[in-house]
Backbone as JSON Lines, residues from 0, in Angstrom:
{"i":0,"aa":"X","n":[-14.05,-17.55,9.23],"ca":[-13.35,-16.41,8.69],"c":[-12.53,-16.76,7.45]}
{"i":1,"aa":"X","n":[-12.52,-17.49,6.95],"ca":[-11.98,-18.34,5.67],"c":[-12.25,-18.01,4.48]}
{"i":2,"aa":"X","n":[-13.5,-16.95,4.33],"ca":[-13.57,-16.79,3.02],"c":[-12.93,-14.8,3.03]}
{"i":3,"aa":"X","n":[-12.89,-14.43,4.08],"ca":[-12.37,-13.28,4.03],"c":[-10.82,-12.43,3.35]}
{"i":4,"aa":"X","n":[-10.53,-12.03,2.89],"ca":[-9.62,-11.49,2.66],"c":[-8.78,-10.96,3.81]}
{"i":5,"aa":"X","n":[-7.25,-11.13,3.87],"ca":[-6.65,-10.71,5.0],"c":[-6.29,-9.04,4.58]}
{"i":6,"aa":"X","n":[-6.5,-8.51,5.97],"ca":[-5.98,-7.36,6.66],"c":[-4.51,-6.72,6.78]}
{"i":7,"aa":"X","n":[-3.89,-6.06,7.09],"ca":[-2.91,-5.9,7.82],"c":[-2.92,-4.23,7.94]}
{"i":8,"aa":"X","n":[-2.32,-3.64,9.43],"ca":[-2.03,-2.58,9.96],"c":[-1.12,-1.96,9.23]}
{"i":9,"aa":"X","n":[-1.67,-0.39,9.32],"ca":[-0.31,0.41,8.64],"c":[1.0,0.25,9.52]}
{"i":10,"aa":"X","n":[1.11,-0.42,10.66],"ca":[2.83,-0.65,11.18],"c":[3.49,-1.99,10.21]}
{"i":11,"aa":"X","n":[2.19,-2.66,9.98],"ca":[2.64,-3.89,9.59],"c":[3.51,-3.35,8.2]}
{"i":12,"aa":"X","n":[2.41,-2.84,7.4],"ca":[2.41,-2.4,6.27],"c":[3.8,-1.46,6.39]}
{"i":13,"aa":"X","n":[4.16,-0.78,7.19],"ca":[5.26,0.26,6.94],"c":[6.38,-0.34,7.3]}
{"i":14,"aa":"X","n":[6.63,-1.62,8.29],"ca":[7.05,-2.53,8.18],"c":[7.85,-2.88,7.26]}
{"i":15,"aa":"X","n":[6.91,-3.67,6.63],"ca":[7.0,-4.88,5.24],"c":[7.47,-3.61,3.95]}
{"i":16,"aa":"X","n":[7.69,-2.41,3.94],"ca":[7.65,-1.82,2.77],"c":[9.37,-1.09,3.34]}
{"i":17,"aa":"X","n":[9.29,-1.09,4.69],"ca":[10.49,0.01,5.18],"c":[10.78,1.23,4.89]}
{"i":18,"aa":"X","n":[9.23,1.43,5.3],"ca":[9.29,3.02,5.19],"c":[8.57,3.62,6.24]}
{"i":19,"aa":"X","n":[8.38,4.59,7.05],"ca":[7.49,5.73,8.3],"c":[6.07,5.28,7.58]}
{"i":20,"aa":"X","n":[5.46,5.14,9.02],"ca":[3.9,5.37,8.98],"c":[3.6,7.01,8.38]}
{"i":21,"aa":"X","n":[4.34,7.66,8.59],"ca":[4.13,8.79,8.14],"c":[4.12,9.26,6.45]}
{"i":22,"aa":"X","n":[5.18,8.73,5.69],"ca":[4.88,8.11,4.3],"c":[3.85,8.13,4.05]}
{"i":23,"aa":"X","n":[3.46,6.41,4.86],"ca":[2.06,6.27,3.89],"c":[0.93,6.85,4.19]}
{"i":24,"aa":"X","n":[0.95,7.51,5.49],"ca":[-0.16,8.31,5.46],"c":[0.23,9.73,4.12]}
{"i":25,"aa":"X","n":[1.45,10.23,4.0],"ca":[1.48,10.92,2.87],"c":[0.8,10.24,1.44]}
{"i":26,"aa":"X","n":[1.5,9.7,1.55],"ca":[1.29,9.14,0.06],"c":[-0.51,8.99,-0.02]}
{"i":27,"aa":"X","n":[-1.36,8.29,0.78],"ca":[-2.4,7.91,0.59],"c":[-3.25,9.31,0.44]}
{"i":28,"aa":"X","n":[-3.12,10.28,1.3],"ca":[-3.65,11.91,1.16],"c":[-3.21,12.45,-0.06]}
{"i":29,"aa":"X","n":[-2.13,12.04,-1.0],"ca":[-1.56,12.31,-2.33],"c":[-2.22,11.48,-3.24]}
{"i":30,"aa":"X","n":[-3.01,10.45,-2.77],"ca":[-3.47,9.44,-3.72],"c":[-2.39,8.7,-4.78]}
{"i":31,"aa":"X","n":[-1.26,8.43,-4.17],"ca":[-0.03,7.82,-4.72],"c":[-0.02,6.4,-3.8]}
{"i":32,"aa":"X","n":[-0.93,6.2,-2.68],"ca":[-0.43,4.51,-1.93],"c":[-1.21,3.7,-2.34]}
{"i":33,"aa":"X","n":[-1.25,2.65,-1.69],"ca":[-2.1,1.46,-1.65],"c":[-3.62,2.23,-1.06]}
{"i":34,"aa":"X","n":[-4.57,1.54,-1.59],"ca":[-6.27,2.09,-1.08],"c":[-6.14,1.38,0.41]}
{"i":35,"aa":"X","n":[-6.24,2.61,1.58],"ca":[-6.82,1.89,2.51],"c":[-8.37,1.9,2.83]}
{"i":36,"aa":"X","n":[-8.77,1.04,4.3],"ca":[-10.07,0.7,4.53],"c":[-9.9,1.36,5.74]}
{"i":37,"aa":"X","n":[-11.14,1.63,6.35],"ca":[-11.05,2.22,7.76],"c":[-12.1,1.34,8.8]}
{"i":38,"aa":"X","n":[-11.27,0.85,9.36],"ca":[-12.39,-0.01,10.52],"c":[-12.21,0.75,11.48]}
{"i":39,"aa":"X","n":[-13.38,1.4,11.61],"ca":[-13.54,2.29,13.04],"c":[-12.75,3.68,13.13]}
{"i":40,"aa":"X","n":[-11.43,3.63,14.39],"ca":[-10.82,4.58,13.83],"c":[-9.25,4.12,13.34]}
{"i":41,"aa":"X","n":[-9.58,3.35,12.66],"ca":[-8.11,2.11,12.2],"c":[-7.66,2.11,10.95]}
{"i":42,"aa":"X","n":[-6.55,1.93,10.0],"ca":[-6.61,2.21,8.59],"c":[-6.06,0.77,8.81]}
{"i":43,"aa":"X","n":[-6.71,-0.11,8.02],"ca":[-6.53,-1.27,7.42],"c":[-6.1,-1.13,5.66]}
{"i":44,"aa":"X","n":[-5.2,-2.28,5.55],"ca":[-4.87,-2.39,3.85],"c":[-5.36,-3.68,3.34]}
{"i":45,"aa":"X","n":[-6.08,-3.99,2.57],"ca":[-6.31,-5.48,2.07],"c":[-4.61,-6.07,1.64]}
{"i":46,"aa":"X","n":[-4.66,-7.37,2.12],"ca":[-2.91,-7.44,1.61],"c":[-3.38,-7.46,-0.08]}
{"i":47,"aa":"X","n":[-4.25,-7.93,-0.7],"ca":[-4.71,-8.04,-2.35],"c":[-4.54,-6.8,-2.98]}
{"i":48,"aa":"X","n":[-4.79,-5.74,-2.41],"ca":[-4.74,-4.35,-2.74],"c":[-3.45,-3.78,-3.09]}
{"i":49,"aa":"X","n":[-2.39,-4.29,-1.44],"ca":[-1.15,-3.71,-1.34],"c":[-0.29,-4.75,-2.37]}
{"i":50,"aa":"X","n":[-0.83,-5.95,-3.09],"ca":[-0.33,-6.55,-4.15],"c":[-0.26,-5.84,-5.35]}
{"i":51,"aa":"X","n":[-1.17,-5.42,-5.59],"ca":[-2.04,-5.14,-6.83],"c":[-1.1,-3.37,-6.4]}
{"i":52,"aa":"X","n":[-0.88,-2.67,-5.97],"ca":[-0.19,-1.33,-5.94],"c":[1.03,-1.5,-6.27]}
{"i":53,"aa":"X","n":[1.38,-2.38,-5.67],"ca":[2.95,-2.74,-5.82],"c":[3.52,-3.35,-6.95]}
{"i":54,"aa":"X","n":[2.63,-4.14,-7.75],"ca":[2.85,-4.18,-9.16],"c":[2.85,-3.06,-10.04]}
{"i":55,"aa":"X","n":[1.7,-2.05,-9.88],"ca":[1.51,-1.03,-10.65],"c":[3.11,-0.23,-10.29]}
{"i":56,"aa":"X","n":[3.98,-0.51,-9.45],"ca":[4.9,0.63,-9.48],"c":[6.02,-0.11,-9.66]}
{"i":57,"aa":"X","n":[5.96,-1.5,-10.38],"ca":[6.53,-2.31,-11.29],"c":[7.41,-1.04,-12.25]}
{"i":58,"aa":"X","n":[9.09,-1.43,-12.13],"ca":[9.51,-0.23,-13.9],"c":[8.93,-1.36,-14.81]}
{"i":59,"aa":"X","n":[7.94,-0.3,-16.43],"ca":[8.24,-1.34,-17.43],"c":[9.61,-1.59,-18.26]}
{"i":60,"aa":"X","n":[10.31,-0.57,-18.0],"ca":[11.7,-0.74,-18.04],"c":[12.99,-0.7,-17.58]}
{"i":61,"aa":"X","n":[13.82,-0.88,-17.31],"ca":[14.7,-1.35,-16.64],"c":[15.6,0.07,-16.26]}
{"i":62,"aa":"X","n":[15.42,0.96,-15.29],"ca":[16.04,1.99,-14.86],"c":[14.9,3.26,-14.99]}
{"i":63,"aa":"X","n":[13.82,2.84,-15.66],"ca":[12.36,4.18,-15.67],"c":[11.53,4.09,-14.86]}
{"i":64,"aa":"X","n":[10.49,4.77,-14.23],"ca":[9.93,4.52,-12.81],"c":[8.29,4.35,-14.22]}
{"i":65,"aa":"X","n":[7.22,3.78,-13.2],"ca":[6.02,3.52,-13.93],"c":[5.78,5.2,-14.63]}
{"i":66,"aa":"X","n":[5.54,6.21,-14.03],"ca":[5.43,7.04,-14.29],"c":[6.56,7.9,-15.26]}
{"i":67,"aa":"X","n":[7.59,7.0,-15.88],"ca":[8.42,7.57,-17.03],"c":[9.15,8.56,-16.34]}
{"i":68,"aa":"X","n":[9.81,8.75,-15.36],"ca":[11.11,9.36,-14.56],"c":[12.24,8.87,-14.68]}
């Protein structure tokens, strides 16, 4: 299993972010979260993915949100 990319659960995920499973199920139906995967009837996040999102909502400046708010 070594060449796979790791997983993690939306508890994990809501967890590690400190926010309701309920959030990110918002956000992802808004197309504003991290891309999930669905194994079965399971929503998996690549942790590479939930990297790669979480940069994008990087401010490029210091008090502006990515989206210029």
């Amino acid at each position: 299993m070594s060449g796979l990319a790791p997983l993690i659960s939306i508890e994990e995920l809501s967890e590690y972010l400190n926010v309701p499973t309920r959030t990110l199920h918002d956000w992802r139906l808004a197309g504003r979260g991290p891309r999930a995967v669905h194994v079965g009837r399971q929503l998996r996040y690549f942790v590479t993915d939930v990297n790669a999102w979480l940069q994008q909502q990087r401010e490029d400046v210091t008090g502006r949100s990515p989206d210029g708010r």
